[in-house]
C-alpha positions as CSV (number, residue, x, y, z in Angstrom):
1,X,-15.7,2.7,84.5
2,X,-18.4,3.7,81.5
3,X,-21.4,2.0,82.2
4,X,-22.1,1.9,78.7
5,X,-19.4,-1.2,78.5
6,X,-21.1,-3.2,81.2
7,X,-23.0,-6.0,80.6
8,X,-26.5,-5.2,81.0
9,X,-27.5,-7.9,84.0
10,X,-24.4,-7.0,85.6
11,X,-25.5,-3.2,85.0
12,X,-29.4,-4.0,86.7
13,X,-27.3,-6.1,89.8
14,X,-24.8,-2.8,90.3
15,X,-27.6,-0.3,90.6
16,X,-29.4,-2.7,92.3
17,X,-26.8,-3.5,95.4
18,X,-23.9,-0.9,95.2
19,X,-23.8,2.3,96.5
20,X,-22.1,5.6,94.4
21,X,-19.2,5.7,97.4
22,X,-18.9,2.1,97.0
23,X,-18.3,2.1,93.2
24,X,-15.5,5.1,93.7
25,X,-13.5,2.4,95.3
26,X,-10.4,1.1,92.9
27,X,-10.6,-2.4,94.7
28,X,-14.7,-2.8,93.7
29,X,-13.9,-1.2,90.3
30,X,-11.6,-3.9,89.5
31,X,-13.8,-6.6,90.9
32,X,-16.8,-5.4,88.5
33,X,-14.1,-5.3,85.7
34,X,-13.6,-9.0,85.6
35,X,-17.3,-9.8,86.8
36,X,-17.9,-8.1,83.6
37,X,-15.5,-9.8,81.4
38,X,-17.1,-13.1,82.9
39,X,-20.5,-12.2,81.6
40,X,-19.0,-11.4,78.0
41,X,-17.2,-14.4,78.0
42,X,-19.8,-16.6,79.2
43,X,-22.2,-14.8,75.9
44,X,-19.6,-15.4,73.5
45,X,-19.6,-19.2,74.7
46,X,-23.1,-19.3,74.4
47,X,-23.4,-17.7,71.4
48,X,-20.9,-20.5,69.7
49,X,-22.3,-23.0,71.6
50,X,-25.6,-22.6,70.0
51,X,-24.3,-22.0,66.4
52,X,-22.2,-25.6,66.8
53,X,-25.4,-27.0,67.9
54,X,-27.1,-25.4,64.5
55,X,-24.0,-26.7,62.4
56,X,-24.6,-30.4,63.7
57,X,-28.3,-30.7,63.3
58,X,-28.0,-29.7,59.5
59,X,-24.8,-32.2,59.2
60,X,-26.5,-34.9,60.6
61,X,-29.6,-34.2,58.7
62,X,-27.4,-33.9,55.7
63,X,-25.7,-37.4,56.6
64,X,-29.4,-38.7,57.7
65,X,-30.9,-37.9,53.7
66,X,-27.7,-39.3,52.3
67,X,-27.8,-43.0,54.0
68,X,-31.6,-43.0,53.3
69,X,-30.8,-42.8,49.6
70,X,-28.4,-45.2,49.7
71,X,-30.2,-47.7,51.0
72,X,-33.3,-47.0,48.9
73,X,-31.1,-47.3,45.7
74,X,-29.2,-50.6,47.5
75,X,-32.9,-51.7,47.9
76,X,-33.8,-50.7,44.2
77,X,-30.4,-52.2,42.9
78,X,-31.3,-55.6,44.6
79,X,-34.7,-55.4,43.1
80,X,-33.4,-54.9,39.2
81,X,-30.6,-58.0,40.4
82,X,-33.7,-59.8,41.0
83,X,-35.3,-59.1,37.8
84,X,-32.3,-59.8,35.8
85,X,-31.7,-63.2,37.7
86,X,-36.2,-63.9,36.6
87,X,-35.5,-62.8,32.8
88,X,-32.3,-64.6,32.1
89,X,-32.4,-68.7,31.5
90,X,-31.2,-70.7,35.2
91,X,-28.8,-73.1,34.1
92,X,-29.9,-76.7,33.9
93,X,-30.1,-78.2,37.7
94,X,-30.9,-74.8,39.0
95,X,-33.7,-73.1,40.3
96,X,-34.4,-69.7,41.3
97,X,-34.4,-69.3,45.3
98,X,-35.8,-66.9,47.8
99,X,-32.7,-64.5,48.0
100,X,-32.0,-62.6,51.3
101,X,-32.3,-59.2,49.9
102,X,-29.1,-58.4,52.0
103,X,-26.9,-61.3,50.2
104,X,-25.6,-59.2,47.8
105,X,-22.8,-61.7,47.5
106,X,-25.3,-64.8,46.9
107,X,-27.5,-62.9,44.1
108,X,-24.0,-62.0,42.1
109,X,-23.1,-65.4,42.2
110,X,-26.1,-66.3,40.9
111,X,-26.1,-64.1,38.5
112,X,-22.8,-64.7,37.3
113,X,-23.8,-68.7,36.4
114,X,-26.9,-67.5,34.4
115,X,-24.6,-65.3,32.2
116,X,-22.3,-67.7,31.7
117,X,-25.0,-70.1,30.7
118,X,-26.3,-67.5,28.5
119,X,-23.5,-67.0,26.8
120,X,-22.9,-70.8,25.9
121,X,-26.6,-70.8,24.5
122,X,-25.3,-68.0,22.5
123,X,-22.6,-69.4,21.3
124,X,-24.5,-72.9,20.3
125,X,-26.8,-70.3,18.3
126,X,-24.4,-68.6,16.7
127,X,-22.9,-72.0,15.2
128,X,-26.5,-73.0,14.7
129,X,-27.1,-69.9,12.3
130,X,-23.2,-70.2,10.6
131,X,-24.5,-73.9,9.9
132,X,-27.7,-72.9,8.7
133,X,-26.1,-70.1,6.5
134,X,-23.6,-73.1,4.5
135,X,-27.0,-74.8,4.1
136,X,-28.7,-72.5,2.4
137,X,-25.7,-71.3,0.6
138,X,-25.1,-75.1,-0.4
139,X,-29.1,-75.0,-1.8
140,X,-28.2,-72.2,-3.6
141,X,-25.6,-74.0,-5.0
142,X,-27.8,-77.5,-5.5
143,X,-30.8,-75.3,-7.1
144,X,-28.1,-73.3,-9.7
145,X,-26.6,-76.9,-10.5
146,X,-30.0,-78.5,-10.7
147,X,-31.3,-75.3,-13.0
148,X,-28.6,-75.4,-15.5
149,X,-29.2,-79.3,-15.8
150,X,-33.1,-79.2,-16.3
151,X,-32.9,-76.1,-18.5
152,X,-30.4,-76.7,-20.5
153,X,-32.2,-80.0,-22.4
154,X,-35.7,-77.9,-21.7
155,X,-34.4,-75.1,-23.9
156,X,-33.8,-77.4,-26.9
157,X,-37.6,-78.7,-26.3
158,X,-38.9,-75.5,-26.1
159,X,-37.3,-74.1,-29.0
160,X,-37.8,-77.2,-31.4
161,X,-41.6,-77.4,-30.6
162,X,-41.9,-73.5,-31.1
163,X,-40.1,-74.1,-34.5
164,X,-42.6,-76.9,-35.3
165,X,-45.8,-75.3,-34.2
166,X,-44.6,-72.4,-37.1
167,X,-44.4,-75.2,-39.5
168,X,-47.5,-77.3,-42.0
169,X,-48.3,-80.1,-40.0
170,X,-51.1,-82.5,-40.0
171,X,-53.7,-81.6,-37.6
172,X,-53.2,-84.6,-35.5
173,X,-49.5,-83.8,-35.2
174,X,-50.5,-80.2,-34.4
175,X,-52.4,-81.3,-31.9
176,X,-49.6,-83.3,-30.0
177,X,-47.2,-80.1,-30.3
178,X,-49.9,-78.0,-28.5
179,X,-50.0,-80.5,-25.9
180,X,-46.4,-81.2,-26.0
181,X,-46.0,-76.9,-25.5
182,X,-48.5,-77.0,-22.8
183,X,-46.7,-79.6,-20.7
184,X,-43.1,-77.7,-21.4
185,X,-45.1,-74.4,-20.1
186,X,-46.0,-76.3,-17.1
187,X,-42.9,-77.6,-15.7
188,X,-41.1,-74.3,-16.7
189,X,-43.5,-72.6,-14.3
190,X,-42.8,-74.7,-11.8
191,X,-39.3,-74.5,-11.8
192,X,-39.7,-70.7,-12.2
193,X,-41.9,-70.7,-9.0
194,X,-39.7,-72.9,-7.1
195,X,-36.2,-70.3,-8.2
196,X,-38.3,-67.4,-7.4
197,X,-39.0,-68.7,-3.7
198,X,-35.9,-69.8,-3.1
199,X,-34.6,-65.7,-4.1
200,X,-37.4,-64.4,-1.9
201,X,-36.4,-66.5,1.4
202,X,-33.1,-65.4,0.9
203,X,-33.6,-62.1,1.2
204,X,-31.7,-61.8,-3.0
205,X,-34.6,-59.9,-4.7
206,X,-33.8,-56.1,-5.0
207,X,-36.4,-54.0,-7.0
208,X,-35.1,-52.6,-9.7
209,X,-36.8,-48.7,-10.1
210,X,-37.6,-48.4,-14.0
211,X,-40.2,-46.1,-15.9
212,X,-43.1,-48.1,-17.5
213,X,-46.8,-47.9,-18.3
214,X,-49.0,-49.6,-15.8
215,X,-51.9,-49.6,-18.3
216,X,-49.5,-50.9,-20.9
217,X,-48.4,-54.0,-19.4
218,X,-52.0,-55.0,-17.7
219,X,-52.9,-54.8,-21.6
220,X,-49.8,-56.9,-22.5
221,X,-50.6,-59.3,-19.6
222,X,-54.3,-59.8,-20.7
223,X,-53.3,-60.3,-24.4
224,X,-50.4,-63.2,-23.1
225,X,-53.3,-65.1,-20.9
226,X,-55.7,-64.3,-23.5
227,X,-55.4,-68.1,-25.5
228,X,-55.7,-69.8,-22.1
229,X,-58.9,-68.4,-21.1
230,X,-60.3,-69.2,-24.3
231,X,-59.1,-73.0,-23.6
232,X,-61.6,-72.7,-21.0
233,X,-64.4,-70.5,-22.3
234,X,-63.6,-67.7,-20.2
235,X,-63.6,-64.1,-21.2
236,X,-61.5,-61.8,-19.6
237,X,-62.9,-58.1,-19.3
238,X,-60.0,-55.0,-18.1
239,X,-61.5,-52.1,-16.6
240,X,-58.8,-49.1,-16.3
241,X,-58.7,-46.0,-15.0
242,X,-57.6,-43.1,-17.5
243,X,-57.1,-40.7,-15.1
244,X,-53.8,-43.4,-14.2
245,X,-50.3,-41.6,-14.6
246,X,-48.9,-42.6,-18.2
247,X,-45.3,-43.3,-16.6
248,X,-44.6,-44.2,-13.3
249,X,-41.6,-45.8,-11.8
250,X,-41.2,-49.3,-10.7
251,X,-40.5,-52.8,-11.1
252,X,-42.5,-53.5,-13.9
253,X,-41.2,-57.0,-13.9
254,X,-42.2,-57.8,-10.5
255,X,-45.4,-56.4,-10.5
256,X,-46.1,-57.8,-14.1
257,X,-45.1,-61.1,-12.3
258,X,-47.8,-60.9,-8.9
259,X,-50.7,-59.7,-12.2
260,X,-50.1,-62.4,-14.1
261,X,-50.1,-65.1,-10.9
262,X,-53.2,-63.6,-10.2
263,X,-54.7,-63.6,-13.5
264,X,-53.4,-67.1,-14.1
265,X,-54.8,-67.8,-10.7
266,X,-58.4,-67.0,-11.9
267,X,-58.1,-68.6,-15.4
268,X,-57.0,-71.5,-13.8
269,X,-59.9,-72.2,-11.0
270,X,-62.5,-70.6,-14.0
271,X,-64.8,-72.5,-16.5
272,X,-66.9,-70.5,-18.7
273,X,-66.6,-67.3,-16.8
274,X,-65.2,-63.9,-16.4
275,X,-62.6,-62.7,-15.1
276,X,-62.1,-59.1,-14.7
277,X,-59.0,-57.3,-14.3
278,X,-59.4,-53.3,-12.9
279,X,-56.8,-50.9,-12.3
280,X,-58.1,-47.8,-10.4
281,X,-56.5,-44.3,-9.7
282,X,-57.1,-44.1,-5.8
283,X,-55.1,-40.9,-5.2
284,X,-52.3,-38.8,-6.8
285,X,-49.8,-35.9,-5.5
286,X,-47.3,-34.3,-7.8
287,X,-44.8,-36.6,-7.1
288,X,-46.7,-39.8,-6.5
289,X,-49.9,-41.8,-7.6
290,X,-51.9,-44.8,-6.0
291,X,-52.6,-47.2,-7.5
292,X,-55.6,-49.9,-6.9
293,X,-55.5,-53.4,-8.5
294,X,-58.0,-56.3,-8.6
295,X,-58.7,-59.4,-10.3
296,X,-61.6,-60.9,-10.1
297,X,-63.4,-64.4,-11.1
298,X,-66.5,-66.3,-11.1
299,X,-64.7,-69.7,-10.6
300,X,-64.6,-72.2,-7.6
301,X,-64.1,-69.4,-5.2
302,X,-62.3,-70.2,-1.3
303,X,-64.5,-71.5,2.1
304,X,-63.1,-68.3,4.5
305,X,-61.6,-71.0,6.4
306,X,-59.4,-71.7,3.8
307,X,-58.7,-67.9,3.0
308,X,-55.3,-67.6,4.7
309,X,-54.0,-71.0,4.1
310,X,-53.5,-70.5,0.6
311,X,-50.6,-68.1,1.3
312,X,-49.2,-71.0,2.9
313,X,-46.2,-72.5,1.1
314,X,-46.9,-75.3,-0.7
315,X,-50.8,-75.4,0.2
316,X,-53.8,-75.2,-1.5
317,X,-57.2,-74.7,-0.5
318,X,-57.5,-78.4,-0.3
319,X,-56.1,-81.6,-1.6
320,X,-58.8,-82.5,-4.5
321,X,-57.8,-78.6,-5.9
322,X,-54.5,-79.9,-5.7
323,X,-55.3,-83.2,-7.7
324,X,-57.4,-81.7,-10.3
325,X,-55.0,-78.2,-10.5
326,X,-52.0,-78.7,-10.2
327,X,-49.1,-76.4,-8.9
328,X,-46.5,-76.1,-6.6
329,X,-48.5,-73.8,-4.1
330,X,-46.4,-71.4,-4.3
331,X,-47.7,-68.6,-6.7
332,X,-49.7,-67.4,-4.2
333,X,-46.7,-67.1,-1.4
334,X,-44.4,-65.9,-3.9
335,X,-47.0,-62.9,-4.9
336,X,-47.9,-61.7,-0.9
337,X,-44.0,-61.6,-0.5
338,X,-43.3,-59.2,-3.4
339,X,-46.0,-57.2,-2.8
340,X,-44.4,-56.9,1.3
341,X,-41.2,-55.5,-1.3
342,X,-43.3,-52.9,-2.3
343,X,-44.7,-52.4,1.0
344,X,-48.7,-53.1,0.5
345,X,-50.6,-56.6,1.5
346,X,-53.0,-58.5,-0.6
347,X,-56.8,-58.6,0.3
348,X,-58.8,-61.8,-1.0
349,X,-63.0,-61.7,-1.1
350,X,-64.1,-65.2,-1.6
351,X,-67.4,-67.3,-1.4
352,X,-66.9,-70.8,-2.2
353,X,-68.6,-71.9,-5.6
354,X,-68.8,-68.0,-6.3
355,X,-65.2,-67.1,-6.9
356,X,-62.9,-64.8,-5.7
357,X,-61.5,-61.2,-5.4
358,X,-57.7,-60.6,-4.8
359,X,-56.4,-56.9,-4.7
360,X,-54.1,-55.0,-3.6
361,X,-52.8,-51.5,-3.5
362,X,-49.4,-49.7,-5.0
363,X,-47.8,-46.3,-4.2
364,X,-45.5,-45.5,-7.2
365,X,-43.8,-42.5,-8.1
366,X,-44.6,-40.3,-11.1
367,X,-42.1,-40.3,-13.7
368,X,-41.6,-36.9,-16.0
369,X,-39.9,-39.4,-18.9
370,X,-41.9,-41.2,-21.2
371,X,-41.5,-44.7,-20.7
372,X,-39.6,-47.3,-23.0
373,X,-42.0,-48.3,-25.5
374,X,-43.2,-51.9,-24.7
375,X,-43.0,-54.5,-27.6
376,X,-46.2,-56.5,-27.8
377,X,-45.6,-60.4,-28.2
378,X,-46.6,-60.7,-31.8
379,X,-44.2,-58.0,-32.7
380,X,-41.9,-60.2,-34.0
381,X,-40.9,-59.3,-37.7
382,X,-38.8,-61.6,-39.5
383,X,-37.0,-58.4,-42.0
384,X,-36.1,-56.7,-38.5
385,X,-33.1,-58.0,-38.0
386,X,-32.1,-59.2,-41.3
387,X,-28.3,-58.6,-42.2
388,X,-27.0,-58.7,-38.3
389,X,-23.9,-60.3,-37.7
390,X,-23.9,-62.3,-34.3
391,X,-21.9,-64.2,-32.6
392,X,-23.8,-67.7,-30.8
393,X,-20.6,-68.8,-28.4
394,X,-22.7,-71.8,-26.7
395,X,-21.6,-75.2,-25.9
396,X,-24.5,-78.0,-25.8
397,X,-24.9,-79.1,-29.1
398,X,-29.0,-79.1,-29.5
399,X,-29.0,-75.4,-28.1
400,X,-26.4,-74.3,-31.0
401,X,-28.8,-76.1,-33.5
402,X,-32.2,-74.4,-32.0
403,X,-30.9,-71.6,-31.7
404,X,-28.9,-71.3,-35.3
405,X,-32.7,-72.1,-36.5
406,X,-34.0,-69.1,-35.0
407,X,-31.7,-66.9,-36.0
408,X,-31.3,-68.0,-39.7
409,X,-35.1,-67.8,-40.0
410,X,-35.2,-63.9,-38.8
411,X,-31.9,-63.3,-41.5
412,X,-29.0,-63.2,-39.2
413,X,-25.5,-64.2,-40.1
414,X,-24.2,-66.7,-37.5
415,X,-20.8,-67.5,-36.4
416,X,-20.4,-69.9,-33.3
417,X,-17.9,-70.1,-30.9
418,X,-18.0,-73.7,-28.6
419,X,-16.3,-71.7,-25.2
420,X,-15.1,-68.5,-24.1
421,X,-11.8,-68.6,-25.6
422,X,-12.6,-69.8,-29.3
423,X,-15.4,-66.7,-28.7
424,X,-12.0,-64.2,-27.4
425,X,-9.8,-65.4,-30.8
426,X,-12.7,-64.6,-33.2
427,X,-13.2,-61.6,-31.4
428,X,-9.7,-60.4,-32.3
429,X,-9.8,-61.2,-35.9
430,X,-13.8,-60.3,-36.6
431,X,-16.2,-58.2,-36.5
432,X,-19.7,-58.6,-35.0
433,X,-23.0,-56.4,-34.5
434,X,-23.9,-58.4,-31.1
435,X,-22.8,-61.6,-29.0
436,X,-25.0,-64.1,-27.4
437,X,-23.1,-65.4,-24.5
438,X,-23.6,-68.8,-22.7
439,X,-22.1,-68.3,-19.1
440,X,-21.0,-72.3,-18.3
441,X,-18.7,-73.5,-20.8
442,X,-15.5,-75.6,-20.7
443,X,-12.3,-74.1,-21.4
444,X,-13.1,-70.8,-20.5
445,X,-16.9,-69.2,-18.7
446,X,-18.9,-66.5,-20.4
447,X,-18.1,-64.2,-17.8
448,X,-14.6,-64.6,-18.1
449,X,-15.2,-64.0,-22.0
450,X,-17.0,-61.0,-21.9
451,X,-14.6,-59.4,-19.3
452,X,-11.7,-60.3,-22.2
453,X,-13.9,-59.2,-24.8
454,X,-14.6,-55.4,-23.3
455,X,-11.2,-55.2,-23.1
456,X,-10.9,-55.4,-26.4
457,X,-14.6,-53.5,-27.3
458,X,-15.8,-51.6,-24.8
459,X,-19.6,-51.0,-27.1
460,X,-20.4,-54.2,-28.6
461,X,-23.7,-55.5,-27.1
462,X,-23.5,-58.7,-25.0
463,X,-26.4,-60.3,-24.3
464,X,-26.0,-63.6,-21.3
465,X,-27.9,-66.5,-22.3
466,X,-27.4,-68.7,-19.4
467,X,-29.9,-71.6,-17.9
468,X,-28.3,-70.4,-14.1
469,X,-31.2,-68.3,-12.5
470,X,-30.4,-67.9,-9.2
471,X,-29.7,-64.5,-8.2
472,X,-25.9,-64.2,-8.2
473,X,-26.0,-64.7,-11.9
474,X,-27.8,-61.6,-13.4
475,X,-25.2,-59.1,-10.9
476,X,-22.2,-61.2,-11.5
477,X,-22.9,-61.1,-15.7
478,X,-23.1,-56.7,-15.4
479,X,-20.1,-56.6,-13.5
480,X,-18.5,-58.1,-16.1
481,X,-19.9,-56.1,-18.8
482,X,-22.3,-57.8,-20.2
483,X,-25.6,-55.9,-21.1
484,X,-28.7,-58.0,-20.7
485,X,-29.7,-61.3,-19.3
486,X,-31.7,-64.2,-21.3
487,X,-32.8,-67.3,-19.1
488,X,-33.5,-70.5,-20.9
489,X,-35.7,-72.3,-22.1
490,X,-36.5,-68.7,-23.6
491,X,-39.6,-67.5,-25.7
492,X,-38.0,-67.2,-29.3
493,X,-40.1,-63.8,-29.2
494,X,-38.2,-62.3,-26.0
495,X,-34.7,-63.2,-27.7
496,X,-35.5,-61.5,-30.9
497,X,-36.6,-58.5,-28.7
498,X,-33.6,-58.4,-27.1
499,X,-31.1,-58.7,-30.3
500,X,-33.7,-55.8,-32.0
501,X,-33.3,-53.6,-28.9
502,X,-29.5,-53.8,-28.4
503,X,-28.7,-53.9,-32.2
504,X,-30.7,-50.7,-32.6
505,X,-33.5,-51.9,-35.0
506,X,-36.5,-50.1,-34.9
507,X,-39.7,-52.6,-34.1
508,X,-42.8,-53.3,-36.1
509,X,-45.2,-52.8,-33.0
């Protein structure tokens, strides 16, 4: 046989032990044939022998990884079922054991009871909040009831003392109607003060985005508080900027509203002092400019103590400032809140005895439109509006009578209408420049008139006069087509504005 086939040990062993003659013989030839198959054999068993043995040791270290990271996450897993059962409430009667970390079984259980506790809590919250929701909707209600009341009667007061202030009068009765308008001022704030919170807490005060002229209404607003701080020998001084932007955009009514807290603030707690007003340019882009403000006093000033209080609802610095005062608290709250609307915070510098500093700081947009020209209070020019034809459709007796007064005075040819529908029929047979619109009436609402009416005249101009000034109001009256909104008691001045602007004639400014 070729020794070239032989295994090789069996190769060494022939040479080694056989003889040529002996490996001539057939019967030795066979032999070394199967001794030689043996060998192979025994190599290929070997050989797959130690290749299984390879194959298990990666298995089992394969397997061995595996079960290590399952029990690590297991272990993990228990830990985070451990940490839920520490952050979640343990039902009344209850108390978080030491769990087995291999009673899975125990810590589910336990588990389970704490979210079913939590979602009874839940569920007590969620009727706590639907219950707390039909209260303040039922204050809503109560404070829109309650306006209408007090300022329906208020408007007639209001309007008759305005009337007789315009009159000859002896200086003692003069006297009397300045107190008298003083007094009706007052309790209008308040209510004012007490409406606006109420909008604020609800979360029902949108800014409205208009184009005005900051230095404009600071001017207007230190020409309105102008008489008062002359009551008390102050002198107001307004330092602005006129690098300022002509017209920005805004809510000019809101911000006009936290200026003149402020500067009532400071005329109030002033006596024979200054009180400056400064509106700065701090730094302006193309598109937007910003704007600091400050007013500052000499008056009574604020102990540093007392420096966050008074943003307190209802609170004042103390209880003799409230005695000697007056005020609800609340100007101050009402004015931090709507600057928070237009996202900047109010600063206040105060020494007590040497007055105060409050500022803040505004980021308005530029506007490329000239703003509406702003009609200043005294504006009011009784040939303006001579010759209009208007119909008053109002249903309280005194408020017809003050408000036929008015209107007669500045020229205006009046036709009333007691409720909505008597306001519809003459609206079909007449015609009228612009309608003043009370919204409560019997018979028939202002908003269901005025939704009749622009069915019937889609241009004429319909102005609400409503003494309803919570919030639903004002959106409810443009649904429904009306174009403006006039709160009572209102200044005689702001309703003439109103007829001039929406009958189209031109102002004496």
């Amino acid at each position: 046989m070729e020794e070239s086939k032989l295994h090789k040990i069996l190769s060494r062993q022939i040479h080694r032990h056989l003889t040529g003659a002996c490996l001539q013989d057939k019967g030795v030839q066979q032999f070394i044939q199967a001794v030689n198959e043996s060998y192979q054999n025994f190599d290929r068993d070997k050989e797959l022998l130690e290749h299984s043995a390879l194959v298990n040791d990666r298995e089992y270290s394969a397997i061995n990884q595996k079960l290590k990271e399952e029990v690590s996450q297991r272990r993990q897993s228990v830990e985070k079922l451990i940490e839920a059962i520490e952050l979640i409430e343990v039902p009344e009667g209850e108390a978080i054991a030491d769990f087995d970390l291999n009673n899975l079984v125990g810590l589910v259980n336990f588990l389970q009871r704490q979210i079913e506790h939590r979602k009874t809590i839940e569920a007590e919250l969620r009727q706590a909040k639907e219950e707390a929701e039909k209260a303040t909707l039922a204050k809503s209600d109560f404070l829109s009831m309650m306006s209408h009341e007090i300022r329906t009667p208020l408007n007639g007061i209001v309007g008759m003392t305005y009337l007789m202030l315009q009159e000859e009068v002896p200086p003692s009765m003069n006297e009397n109607l300045k107190t008298l308008q003083f007094s009706i001022e007052h309790l209008q704030a308040l209510i004012n003060d007490i409406l606006d919170f109420s909008k604020i807490e609800a979360g029902k005060v949108e800014l409205e985005e208009v184009t005005f002229d900051f230095k404009q209404l600071i001017s207007n607003i230190k020409r309105a508080q102008q008489a008062k701080a002359q009551e008390k020998g102050n002198r107001i001084r307004l330092m602005i900027d006129d690098d300022i932007p002509n017209s920005l955009i805004g809510d000019s009514l809101r911000i006009g509203q936290v200026l003149t807290n402020l500067v009532s603030n400071a005329i109030k707690f002033t006596l024979q002092g200054t009180v400056t007003i400064e509106l700065a340019l701090e730094h302006r882009t193309e598109e937007m400019a910003s704007i600091y403000v400050s007013v500052q006093d000499t008056g009574i000033g604020i102990a540093p103590d007392k420096q966050q209080a008074i943003f307190t609802m209802f609170t004042q610095a103390n209880s003799a400032t409230t005695r000697k005062f007056g005020g609800t608290g609340l100007g101050l709250v009402i004015t931090k809140k709507l600057l928070e609307l237009h996202g900047s915070e109010i600063h206040v510098q105060s020494q007590e005895g040497k007055g105060a500093t409050f500022s803040f700081t505004l980021n308005l947009p530029i506007s490329h439109t000239a703003p509406v020209a702003v009609v200043a209070p005294d504006a009011v020019d009784e040939k303006t509006l001579k010759g209009l034809r208007i119909l008053l459709v109002e249903d309280y007796p005194v408020n017809v009578k003050v408000a036929l007064k008015f209107l007669h005075k500045w020229g205006i040819d009046v036709d009333t209408a007691e409720n909505g529908q008597v306001a519809v029929d003459k609206c079909q047979v007449g015609q009228y420049d612009l309608i003043l619109m009370d919204l409560q009436m019997p018979v028939m609402d202002g908003y269901t008139a005025a939704a009749e009416i622009r069915k019937m005249n889609a241009s004429i101009p319909i102005i609400a006069l409503t003494a309803s000034a919570t919030f639903s109001n004002r959106d409810r009256a443009v649904l429904v087509g009306m174009d403006d909104y006039v709160t009572k008691p209102f200044n005689p001045k702001d309703l003439f504005n109103k007829i001039a602007k929406y009958s189209q004639r031109q102002l004496s400014i």
